[in-house]
C-alpha positions in Angstrom: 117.2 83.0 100.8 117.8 86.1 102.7 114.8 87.5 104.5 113.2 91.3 104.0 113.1 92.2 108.0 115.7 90.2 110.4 113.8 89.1 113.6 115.4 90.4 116.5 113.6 87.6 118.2 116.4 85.2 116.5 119.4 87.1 118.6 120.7 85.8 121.7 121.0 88.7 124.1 123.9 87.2 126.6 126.1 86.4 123.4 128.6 88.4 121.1 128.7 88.3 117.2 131.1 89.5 114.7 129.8 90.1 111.5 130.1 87.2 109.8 128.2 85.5 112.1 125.1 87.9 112.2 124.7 87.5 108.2 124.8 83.7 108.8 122.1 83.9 111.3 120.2 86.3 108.9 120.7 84.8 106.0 121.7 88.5 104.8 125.6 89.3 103.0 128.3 90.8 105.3 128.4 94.0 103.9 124.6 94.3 104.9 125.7 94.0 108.9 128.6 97.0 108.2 125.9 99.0 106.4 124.1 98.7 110.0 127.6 99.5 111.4 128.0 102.7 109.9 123.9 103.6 110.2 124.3 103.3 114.0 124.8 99.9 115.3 127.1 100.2 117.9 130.5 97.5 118.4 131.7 96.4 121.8 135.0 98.1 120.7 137.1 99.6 117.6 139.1 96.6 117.3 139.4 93.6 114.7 137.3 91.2 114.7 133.9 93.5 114.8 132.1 92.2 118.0 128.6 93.1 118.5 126.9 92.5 121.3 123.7 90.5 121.3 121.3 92.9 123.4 122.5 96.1 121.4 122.3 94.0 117.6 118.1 93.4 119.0 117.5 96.9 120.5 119.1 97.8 116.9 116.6 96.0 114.7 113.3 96.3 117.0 114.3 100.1 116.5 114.1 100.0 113.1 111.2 98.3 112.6 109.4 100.4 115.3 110.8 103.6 112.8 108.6 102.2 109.5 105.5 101.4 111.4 102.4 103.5 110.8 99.3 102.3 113.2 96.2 103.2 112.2 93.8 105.1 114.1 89.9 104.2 114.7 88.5 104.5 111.6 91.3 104.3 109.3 92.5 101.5 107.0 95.7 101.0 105.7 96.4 101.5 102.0 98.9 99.3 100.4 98.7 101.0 97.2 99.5 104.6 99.2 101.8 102.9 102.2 99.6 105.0 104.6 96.8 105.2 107.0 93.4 106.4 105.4 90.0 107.4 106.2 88.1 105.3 103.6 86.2 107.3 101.0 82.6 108.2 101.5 83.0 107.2 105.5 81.7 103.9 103.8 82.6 100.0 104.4 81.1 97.3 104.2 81.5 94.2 107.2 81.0 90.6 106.9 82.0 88.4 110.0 84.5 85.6 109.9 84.2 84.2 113.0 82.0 84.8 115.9 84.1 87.0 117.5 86.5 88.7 114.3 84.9 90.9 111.5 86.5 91.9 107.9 86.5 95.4 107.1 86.4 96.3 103.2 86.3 100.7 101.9 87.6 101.9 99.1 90.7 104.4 99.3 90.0 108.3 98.8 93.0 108.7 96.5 93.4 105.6 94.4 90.2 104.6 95.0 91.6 100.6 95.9 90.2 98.6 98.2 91.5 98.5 101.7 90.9 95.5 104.1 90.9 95.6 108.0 90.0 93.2 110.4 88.5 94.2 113.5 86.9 92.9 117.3 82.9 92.7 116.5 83.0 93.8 120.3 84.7 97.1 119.6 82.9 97.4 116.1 80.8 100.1 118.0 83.7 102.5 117.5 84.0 102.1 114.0 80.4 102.9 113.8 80.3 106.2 115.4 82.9 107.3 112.7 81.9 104.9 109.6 78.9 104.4 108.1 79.1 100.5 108.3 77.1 97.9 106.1 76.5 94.5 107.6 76.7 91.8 104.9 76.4 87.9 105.0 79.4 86.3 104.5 79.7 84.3 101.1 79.3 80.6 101.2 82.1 78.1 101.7 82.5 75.4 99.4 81.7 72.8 101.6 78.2 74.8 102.7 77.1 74.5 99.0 74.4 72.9 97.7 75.4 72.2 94.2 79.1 71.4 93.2 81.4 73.6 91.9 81.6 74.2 88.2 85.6 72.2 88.5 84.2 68.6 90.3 83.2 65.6 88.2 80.2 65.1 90.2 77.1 65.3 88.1 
């Protein structure tokens, strides 16, 4: 099964490819790798076979992925529905901590009015406060913290 983003992780940097090679280590078709040919990647030279080297086929691919990504600022969530960076609606969310250390942030979106989800330090929570007005909430019960079962056991 071919995978959405390559991991330029997976490229040996001391090593040449040609093409067919770079789908197999992919898991992508050839004509995929000459796409990135023509879009910029650059070839050791213009002959047959294609050879690419290793360290340009990574700086390649950690290039592109650095192009789609959209950080979000202190006080912003992201918003899959959107694909960008929002400040929630209201300067509302709610927070309920998941560990002792690690918070969940939950805000609605300003547009589509869907809920965004961010997870942040409880340490640097103070800067999310000075921006969002922030309510603390208990986090729900795990099933194992229950006192009676769940509706789906036998036990009775």
């Amino acid at each position: 099964m071919a995978k959405r983003r390559p991991n330029y992780r997976q490229v040996k940097i001391h090593r040449s490819y040609t093409v067919e090679e770079i789908a197999c280590l992919f898991g992508i078709h050839k004509n995929t790798v000459r796409a990135w040919v023509k879009a910029g990647l650059p070839t050791s030279d213009g002959k047959r076979p294609m050879l690419i080297l290793g360290v340009d086929l990574a700086a390649f691919l950690q290039a592109r992925r650095a192009k789609h990504k959209q950080p979000c600022k202190a006080g912003e969530f992201y918003c899959f529905r959107c694909r960008s960076p929002k400040a929630p609606a209201g300067a509302m969310a709610d927070c309920w901590p998941v560990t002792y250390k690690i918070g969940h942030l939950q805000a609605l979106c300003p547009d589509c009015y869907c809920t965004m989800n961010r997870r942040v330090n409880l340490a640097k929570l103070v800067d999310f406060h000075r921006i969002l007005a922030i309510t603390f909430t208990k986090a729900p019960d795990q099933v194992s913290n229950r006192i009676q079962p769940t509706v789906n056991s036998d036990l009775r």
